[in-house]
C-alpha positions, 0 to 999 in steps of 0.5 A: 189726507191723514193729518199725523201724516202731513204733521210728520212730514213738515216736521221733517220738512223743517216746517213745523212748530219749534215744540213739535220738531224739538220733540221729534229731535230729543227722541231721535237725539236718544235713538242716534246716542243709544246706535252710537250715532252720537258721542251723547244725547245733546250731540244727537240732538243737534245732529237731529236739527241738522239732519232737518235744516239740511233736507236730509231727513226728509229725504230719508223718508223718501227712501224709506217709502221707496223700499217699503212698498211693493211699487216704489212709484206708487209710494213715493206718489203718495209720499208726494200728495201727503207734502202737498197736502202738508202745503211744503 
């Protein structure tokens, strides 16, 4: 399995290094204050935490794989197999 691919997935598995997920979370701290997602960058950047203790970036991803692929099945499948192989 594509290992960017299982590192992406347990970063939002909430499994990943602190160094890893806080640069994933000031990234998406920038992207939530710029859509006016969050009142500022610190806000955004807690939401992002959040978003990944909570499970419910990882179940973006979920969603996003199902409506990317012609078979959704297949995707998630995929989707499924990288976790595992990410061992989370």
């Amino acid at each position: 399995m594509d290992a960017a691919a299982q590192g992406i997935v347990r970063i939002l598995k909430g499994a990943s290094t602190p160094t890893r997920t806080n640069i994933v979370c000031l990234n998406s701290a920038l992207i939530l204050y710029v859509a006016g997602k969050a009142a500022s960058i610190p806000e955004g950047y807690l939401r992002s935490h959040e978003l990944i203790a909570s499970g419910a970036a990882y179940k973006a991803l979920e969603k996003w794989v199902a409506a990317q692929n012609r078979d959704p099945q297949a995707g998630l499948a995929k989707l499924k197999a990288v976790t595992q192989a990410a061992e989370v």
